[in-house]
C-alpha positions as CSV (number, residue, x, y, z in Angstrom):
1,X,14.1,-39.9,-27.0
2,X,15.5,-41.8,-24.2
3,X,13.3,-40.2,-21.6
4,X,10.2,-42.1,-22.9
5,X,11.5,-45.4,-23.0
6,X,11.8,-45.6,-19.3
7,X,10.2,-44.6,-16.0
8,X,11.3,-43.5,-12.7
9,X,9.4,-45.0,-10.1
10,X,9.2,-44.5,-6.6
11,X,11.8,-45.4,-3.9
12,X,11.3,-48.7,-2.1
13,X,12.6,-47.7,0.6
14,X,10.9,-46.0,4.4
15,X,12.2,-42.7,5.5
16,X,11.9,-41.1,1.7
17,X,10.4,-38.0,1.4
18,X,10.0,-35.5,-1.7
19,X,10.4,-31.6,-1.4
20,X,10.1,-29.4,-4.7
21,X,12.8,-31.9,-7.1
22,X,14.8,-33.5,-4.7
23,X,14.2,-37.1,-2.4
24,X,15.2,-37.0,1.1
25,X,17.0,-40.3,1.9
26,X,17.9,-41.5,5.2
27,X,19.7,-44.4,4.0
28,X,22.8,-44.4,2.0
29,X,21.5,-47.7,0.2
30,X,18.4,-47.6,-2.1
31,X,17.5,-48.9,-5.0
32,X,16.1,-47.1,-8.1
33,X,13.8,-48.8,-10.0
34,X,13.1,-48.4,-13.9
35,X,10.7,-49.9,-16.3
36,X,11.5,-49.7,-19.9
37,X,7.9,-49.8,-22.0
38,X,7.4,-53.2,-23.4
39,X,6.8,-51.9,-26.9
40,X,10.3,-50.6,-26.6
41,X,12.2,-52.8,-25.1
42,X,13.6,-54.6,-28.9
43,X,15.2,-51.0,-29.5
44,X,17.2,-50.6,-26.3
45,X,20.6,-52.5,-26.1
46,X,21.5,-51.5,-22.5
47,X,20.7,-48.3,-19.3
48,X,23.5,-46.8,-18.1
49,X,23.1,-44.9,-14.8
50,X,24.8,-41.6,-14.5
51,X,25.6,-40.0,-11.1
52,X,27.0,-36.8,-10.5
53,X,28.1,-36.4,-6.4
54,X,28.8,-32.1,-7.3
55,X,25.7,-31.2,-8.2
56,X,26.4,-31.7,-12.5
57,X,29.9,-30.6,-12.2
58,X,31.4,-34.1,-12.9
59,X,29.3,-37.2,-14.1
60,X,30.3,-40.8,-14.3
61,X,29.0,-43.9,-15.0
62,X,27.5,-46.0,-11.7
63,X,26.0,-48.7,-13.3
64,X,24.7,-50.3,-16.3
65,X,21.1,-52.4,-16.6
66,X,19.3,-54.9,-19.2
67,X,16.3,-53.0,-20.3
68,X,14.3,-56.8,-20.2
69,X,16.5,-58.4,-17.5
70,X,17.0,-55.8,-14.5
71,X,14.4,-54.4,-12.8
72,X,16.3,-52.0,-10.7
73,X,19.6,-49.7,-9.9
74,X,21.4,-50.6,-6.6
75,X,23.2,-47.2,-5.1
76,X,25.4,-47.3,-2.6
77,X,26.2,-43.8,-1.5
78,X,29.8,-43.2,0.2
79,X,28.8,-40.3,2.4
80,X,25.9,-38.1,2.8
81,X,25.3,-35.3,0.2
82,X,23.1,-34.5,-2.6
83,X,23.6,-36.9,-5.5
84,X,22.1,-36.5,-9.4
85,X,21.1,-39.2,-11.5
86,X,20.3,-39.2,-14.8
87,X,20.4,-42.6,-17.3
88,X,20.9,-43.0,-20.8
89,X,20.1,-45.9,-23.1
90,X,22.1,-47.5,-26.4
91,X,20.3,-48.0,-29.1
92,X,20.0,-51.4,-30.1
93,X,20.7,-50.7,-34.2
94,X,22.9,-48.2,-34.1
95,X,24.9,-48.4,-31.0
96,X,24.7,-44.9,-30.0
97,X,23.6,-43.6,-26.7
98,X,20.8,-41.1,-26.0
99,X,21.6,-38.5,-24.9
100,X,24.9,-38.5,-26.5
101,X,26.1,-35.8,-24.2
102,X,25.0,-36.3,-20.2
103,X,26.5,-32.8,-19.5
104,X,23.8,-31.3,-21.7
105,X,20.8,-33.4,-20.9
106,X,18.7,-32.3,-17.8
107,X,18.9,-34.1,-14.5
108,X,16.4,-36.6,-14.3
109,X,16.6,-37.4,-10.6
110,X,18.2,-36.1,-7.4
111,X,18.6,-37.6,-4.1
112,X,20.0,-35.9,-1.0
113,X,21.3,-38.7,1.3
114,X,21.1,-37.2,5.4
115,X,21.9,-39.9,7.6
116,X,22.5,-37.5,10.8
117,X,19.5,-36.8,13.1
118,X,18.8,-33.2,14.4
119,X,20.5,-31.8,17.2
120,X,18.1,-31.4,20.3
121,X,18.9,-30.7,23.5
122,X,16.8,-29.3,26.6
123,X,18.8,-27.1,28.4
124,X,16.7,-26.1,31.5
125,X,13.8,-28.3,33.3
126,X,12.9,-26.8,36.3
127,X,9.8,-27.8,38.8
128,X,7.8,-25.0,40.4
129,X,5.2,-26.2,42.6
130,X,2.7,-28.2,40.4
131,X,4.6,-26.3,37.4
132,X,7.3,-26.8,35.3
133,X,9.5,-24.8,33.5
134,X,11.4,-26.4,30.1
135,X,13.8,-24.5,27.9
136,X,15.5,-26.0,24.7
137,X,17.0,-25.9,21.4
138,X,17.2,-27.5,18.1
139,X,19.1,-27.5,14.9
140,X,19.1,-29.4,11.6
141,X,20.3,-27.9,8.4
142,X,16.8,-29.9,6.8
143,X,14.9,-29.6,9.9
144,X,11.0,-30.6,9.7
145,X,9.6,-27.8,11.8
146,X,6.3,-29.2,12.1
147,X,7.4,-32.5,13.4
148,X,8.7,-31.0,16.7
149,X,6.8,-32.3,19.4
150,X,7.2,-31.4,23.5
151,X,6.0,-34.0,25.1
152,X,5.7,-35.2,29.3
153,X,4.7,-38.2,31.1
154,X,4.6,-39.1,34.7
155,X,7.9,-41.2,35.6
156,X,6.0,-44.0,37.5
157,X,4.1,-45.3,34.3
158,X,7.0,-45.9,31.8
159,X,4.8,-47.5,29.4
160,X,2.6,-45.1,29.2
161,X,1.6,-42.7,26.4
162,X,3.0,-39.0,26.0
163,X,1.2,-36.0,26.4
164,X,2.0,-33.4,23.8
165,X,1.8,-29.7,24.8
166,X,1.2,-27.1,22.8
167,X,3.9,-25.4,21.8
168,X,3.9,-21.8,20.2
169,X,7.4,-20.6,20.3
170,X,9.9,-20.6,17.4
171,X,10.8,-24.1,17.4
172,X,15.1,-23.7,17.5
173,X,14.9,-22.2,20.6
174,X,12.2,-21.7,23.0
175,X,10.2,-22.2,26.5
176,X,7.4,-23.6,27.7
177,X,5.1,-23.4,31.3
178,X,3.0,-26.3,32.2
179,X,0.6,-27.9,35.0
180,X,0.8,-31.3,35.4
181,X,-1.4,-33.4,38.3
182,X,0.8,-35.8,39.6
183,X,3.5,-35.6,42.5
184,X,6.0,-37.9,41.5
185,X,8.9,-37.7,38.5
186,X,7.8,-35.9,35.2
187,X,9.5,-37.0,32.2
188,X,10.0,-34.5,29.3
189,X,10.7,-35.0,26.0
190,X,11.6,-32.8,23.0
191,X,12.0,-34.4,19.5
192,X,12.4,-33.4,16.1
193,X,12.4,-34.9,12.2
194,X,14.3,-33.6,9.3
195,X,13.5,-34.2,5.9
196,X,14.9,-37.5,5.5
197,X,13.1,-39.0,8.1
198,X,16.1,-39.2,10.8
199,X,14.6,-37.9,14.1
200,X,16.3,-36.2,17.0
201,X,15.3,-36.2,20.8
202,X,16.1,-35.5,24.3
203,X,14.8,-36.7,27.5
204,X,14.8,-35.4,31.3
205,X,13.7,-35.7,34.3
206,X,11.8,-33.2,36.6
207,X,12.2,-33.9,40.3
208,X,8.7,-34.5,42.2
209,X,7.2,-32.9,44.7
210,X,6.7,-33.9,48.2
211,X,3.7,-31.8,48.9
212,X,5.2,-31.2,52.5
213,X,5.8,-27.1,54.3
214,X,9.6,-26.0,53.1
215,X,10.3,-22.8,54.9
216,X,13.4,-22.4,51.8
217,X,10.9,-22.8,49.3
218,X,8.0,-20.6,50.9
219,X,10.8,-18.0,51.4
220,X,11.9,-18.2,47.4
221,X,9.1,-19.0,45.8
222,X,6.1,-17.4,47.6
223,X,6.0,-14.4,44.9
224,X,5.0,-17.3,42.3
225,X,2.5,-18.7,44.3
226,X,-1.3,-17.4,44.0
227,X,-2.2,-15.7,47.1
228,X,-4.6,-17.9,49.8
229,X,-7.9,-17.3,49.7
230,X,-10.0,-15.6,53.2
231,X,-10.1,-18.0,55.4
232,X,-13.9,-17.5,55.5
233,X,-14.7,-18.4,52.2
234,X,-12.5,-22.0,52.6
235,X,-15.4,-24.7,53.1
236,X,-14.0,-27.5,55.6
237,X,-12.1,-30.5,53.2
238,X,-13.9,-33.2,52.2
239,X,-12.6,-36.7,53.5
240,X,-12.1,-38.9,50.5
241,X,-13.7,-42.2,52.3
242,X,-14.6,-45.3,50.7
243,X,-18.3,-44.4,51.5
244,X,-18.2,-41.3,50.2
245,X,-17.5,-42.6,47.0
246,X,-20.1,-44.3,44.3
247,X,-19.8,-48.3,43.8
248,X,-17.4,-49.0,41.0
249,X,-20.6,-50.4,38.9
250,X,-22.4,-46.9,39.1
251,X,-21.1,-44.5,36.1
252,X,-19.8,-41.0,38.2
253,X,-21.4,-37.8,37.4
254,X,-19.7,-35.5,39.6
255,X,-17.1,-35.7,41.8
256,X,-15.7,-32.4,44.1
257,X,-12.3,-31.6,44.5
258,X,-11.3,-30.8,48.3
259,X,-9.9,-27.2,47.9
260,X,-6.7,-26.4,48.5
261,X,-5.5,-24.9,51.4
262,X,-2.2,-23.3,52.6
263,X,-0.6,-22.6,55.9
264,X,0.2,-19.1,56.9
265,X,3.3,-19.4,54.9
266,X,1.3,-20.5,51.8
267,X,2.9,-24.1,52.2
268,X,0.5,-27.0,50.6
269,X,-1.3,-29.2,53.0
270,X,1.1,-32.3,54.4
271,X,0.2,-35.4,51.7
272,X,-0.8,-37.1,55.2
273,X,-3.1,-35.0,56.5
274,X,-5.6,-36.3,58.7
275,X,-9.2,-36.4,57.2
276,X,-7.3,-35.9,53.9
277,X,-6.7,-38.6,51.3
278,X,-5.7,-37.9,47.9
279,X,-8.2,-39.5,45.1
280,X,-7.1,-39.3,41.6
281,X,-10.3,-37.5,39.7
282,X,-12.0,-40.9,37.9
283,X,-12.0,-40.9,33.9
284,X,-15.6,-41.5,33.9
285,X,-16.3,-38.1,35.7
286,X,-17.5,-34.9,34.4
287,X,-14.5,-33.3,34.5
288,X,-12.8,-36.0,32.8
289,X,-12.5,-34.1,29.7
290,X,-9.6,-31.6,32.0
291,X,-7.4,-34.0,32.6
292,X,-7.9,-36.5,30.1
293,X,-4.8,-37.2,27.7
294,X,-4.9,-36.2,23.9
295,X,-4.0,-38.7,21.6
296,X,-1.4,-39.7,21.2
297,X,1.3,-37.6,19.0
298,X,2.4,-39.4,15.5
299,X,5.1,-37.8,13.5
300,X,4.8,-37.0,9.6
301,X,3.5,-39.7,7.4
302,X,5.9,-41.0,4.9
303,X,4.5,-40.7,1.2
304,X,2.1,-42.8,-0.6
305,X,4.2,-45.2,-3.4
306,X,1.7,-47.1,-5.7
307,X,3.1,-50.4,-6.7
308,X,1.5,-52.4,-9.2
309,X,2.0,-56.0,-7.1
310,X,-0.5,-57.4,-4.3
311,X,3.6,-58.6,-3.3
312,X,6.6,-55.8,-3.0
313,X,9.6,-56.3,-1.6
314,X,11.0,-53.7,1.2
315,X,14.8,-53.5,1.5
316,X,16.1,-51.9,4.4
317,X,19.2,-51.5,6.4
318,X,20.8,-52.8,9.8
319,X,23.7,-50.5,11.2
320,X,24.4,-52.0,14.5
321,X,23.9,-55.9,15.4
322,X,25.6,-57.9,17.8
323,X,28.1,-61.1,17.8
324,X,25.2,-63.7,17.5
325,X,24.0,-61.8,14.0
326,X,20.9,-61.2,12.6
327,X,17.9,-64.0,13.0
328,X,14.4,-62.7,11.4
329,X,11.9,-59.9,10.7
330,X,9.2,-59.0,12.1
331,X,6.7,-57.1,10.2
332,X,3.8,-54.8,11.2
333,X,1.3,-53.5,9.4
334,X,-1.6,-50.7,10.2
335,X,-4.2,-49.9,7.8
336,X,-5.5,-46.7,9.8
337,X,-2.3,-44.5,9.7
338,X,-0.8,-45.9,12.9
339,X,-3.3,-45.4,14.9
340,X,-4.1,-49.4,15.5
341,X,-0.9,-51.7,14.8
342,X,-1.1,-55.6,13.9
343,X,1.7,-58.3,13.6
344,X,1.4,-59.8,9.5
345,X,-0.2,-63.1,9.4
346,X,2.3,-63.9,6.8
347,X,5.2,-65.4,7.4
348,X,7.6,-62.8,5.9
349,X,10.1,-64.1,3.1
350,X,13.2,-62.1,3.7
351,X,17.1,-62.0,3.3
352,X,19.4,-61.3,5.6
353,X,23.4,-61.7,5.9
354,X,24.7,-65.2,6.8
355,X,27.3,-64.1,9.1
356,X,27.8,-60.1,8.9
357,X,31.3,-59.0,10.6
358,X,30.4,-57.2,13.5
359,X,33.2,-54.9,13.6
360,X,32.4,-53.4,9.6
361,X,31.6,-49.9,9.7
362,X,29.6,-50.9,6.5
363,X,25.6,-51.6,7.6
364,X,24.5,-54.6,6.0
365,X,21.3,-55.0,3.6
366,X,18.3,-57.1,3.7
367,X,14.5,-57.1,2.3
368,X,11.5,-58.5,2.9
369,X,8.5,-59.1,1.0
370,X,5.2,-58.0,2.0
371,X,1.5,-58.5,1.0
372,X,-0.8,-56.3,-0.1
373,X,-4.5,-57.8,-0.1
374,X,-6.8,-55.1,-1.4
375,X,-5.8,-52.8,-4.4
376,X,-6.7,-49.5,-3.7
377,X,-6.5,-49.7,-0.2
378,X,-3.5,-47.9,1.8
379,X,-1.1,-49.7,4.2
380,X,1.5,-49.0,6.5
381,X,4.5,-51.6,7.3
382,X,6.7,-51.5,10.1
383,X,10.3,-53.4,10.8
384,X,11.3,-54.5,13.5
385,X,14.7,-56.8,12.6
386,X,15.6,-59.5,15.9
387,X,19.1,-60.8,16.5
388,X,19.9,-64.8,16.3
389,X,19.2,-64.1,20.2
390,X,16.0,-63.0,19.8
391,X,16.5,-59.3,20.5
392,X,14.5,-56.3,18.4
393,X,13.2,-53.5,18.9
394,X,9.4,-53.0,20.7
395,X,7.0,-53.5,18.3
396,X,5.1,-50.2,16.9
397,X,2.6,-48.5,20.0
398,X,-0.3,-46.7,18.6
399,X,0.5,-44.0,17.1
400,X,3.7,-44.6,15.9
401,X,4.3,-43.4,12.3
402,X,4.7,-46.7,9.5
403,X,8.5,-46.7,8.3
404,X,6.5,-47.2,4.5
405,X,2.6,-46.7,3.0
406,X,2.0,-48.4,0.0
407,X,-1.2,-48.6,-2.2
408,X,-1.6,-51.4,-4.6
409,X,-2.5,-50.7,-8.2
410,X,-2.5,-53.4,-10.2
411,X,-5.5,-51.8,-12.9
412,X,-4.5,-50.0,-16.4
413,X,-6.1,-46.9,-17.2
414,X,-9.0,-46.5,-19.7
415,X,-7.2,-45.4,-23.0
416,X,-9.8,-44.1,-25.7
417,X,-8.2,-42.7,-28.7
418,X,-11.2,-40.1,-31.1
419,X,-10.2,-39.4,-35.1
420,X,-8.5,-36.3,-35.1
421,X,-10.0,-33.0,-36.4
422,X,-8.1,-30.0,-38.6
423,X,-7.2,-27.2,-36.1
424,X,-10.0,-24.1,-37.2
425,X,-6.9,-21.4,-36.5
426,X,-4.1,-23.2,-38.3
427,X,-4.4,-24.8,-41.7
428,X,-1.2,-27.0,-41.1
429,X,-2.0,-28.3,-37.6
430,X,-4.4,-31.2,-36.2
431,X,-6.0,-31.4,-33.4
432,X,-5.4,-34.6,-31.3
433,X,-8.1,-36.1,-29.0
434,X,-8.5,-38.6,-26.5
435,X,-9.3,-39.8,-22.8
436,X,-7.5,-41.0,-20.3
437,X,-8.5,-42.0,-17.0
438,X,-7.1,-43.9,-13.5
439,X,-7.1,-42.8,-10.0
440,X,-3.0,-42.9,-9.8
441,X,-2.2,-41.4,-12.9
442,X,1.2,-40.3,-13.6
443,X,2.5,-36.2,-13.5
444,X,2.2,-36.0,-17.4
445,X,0.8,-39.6,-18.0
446,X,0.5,-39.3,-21.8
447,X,2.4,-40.3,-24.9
448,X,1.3,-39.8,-28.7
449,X,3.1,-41.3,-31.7
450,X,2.1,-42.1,-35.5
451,X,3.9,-44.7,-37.5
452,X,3.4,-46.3,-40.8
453,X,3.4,-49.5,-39.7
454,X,1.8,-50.6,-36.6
455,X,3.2,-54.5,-36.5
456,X,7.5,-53.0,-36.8
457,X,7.7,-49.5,-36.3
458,X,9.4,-46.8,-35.6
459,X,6.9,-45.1,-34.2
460,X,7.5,-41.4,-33.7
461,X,6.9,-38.8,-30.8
462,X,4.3,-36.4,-31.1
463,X,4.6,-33.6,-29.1
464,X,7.7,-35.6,-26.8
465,X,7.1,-38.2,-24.8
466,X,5.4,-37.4,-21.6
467,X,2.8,-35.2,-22.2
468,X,0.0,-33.3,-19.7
469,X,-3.8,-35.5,-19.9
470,X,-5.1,-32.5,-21.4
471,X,-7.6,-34.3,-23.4
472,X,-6.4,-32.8,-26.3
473,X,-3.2,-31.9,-28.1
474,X,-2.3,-29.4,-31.1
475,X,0.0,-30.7,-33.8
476,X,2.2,-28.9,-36.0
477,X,2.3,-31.9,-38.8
478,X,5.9,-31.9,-40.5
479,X,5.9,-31.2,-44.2
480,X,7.1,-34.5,-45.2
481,X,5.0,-36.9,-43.1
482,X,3.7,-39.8,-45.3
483,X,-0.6,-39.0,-47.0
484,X,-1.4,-42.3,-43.8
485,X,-0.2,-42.8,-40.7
486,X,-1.7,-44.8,-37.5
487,X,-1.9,-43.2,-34.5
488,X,-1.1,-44.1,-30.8
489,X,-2.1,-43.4,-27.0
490,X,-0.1,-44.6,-24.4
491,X,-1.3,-43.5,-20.5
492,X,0.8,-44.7,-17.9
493,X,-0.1,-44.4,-14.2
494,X,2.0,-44.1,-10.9
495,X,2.1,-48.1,-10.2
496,X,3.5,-48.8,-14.0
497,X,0.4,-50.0,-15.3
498,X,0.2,-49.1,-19.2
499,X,-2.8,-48.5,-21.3
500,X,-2.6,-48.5,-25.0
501,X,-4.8,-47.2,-27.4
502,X,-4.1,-47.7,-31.4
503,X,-6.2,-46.6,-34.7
504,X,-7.4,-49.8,-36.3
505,X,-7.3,-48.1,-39.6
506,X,-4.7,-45.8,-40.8
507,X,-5.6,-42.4,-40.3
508,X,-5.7,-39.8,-43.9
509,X,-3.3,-36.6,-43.1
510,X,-4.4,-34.3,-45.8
511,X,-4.4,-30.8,-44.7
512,X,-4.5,-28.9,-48.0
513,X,-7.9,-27.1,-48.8
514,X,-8.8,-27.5,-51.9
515,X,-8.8,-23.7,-53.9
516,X,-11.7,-23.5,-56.7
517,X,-10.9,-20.7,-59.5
518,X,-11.8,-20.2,-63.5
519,X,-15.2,-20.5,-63.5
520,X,-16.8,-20.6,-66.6
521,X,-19.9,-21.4,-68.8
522,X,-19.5,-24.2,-70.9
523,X,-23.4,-25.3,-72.1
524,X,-26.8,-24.5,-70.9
């Protein structure tokens, strides 16, 4: 019974993510929060957390939690690994614990704590002309595939966005060709996510090209160059003059590219050439759509946690700091899925450590509180944490992926609770019905229960305690259940928020079908 007196929320913590039954955590703090139904809370002396670190081999007791008092389990983890948790209560009359036996209960959370990013590593970047050549590989025992992104940008314009290329190739070890349209120093980038959220990368550098005759490079690479076009069909270069050009308050339509054109040895035309100046092809042009960037790349989204609070406190984690400590938060908050990024107008209440030892290979813990003005509405939060020097991390470019989304739910469901009706193919069963509706509700977001008494209880399970929103549920109705009993809905949603739904009357269980026999005359 212990299973429905309390709920597993969500993790308040960025980085989480869920596959099949387990939570990817790239944190080895966290904190597990638990609700205990208000109804129940009278019965319930005490939560004990169970947590098994061998996967149900050995279990032992982390923690213990008021069922009125405490609102959450802190978990430290000692290394990385896949931990099971599972949490028992003690009844408040009787003393005992439910389940008894933790062995032979099922396991009613696991967590697999990854701290370590992926392995990536570029092993060949090699510049061809206008081309380059990029070769690399990547490893991660919980390796996101679909987050690996190959990305270049010119070298000269550090702040500027990456361009993502398209890569096809099995993503633990491939190649890649690509143009680019600058001289200078290309950047490229290769990164990948894992489960947890921890994200490996590596960065080179691609020498630039000089654009000037190299008899070396003519002699070694002149079977990867495209052969020159007849000299007769070469129009004469166009020189790229200032009056050649359209004022910069006239939109351009068209702009022509002067041709290339090659010595004898197939060398590119000198950079300096007289009558030649290079112009960069204008945004505005036609052909803008060629060159033009794509947007830019965002990793995976971290998942949606409904909270039931227009407030919700964030606790997070700080690994390395410096001698002067830590000063403040910073908090960021998009409400488009990265793509536009603004500082909170709030000023953030937070905790952090007085005076944290710098040489602790422990990280030290904080939180912050963040608001959450519309209900319904999603919103991503970025952290940036400063040092008493002032120091922190760039705040979030667009794109960038929200280190938490949260949706604020702070409405019940609609409960309605119909009279219940004999089931047609079973004389001893009864046929439930109800309806339940919200827009978060939970997995299996109903609970039915009958008592004789509404005002002290017990009430009793009907079918266990978490049951499908089927609209309807067929009960086998024990042989000894008293001739009136009320009945009770309870729909719970993904925030926390509780509807109930109870008979006002109690409700006649009378299933036997009266059997007429002896018949007889007795007057006309």
């Amino acid at each position: 019974m212990a299973a429905g007196w309390f709920t597993w929320t969500c993790l308040l913590l960025a980085g989480s993510a869920v596959t099949e039954d387990v939570v990817y955590m790239n944190q080895r703090g966290f904190q597990i929060p638990i609700r205990v139904q208000p109804e129940r809370q009278h019965e319930v002396k005490e939560l004990i957390l169970y947590t098994s670190s061998n996967q149900g081999g050995n279990w032992g007791i982390y923690g213990r939690a008021d069922p009125v008092k405490s609102k959450v389990f802190d978990f430290w983890a000692p290394k990385d690994g896949i931990y099971y948790f599972s949490v028992a209560t003690i009844d408040a009359r009787t003393g005992k614990q439910d389940p008894e036996n933790i062995y032979q209960a099922p396991v009613q959370m696991k967590v697999c704590v990854d701290t370590k990013p992926p392995v990536v590593q570029i092993n060949k970047l090699e510049r061809i002309g206008d081309e380059i050549v990029v070769a690399w590989e990547a490893s991660d025992e919980r390796a996101e595939w679909t987050s690996f992104v190959l990305a270049w940008r010119p070298a000269d314009n550090p702040g500027g966005q990456w361009t993502p290329l398209p890569v096809t190739q099995p993503f633990e070890r491939g190649n890649h060709r690509f143009r680019v349209n600058v001289p200078g120093d290309v950047h490229v980038r290769a990164t990948l996510k894992d489960l947890a959220g921890n994200e490996g990368a590596d960065e080179k550098v691609a020498p630039g090209t000089t654009n000037r005759f190299d008899p070396a490079l003519a002699r070694t690479r002149s079977d990867e160059l495209p052969p020159p076009a007849p000299v007769s069909s070469m129009p004469p270069p166009i020189p790229a003059t200032a009056t050649s050009m359209p004022p910069p308050s006239a939109p351009m339509t068209s702009v022509q590219q002067p041709p290339a054109t090659h010595s004898p040895m197939h060398s590119p035309m000198p950079a300096q050439s007289p009558g030649y100046e290079h112009t960069p092809i204008s945004s505005s042009s036609s052909n803008a759509s060629l060159y033009s960037p794509p947007a830019p790349s965002r990793g995976p989204l971290p998942p949606v946690q409904i909270v039931n609070s227009r407030q919700t406190k964030l606790s997070f984690e700080v690994a390395r700091f410096g001698p002067s400590g830590l000063g403040s938060v910073d908090v960021y908050v998009t409400k488009d899925e990265g793509a536009t990024w603004e500082k909170s107008p709030d000023d953030p209440v937070m905790t952090l450590p007085v005076s944290p030892e710098i040489n602790s290979q422990t990280p030290v813990r904080g939180s912050v509180t963040v608001n959450l003005p519309e209900e319904g509405k999603i919103y991503g939060f970025y952290l940036v944490v400063k040092s008493r020097a002032g120091l922190g991390k760039p705040p979030p470019m667009p794109g960038t992926a929200p280190h938490v989304r949260l949706e604020c739910d702070t409405t019940k469901p609609e409960a309605t609770l119909f009279m219940p009706k004999p089931d047609e193919l079973n004389g001893s069963r009864l046929v439930l019905l109800w309806k339940a509706t919200d827009r978060n509700l939970a997995q299996n977001p109903i609970t039915l229960e009958y008592t004789t008494n509404p005002a002290t209880g017990p009430w009793e399970f009907i079918g266990g305690p978490e049951l499908p929103n089927t609209g309807s549920y067929t009960w086998d109705v024990p042989q000894k259940i008293p001739p009136k009993v009320y009945l009770k809905l309870t729909v719970r949603d993904t925030a926390g928020n509780v509807a109930v739904a109870v008979t006002g009357e109690p409700v006649l269980i009378d299933l036997t079908v009266p059997e007429v026999g002896g018949v007889q005359v007795i007057g006309r």
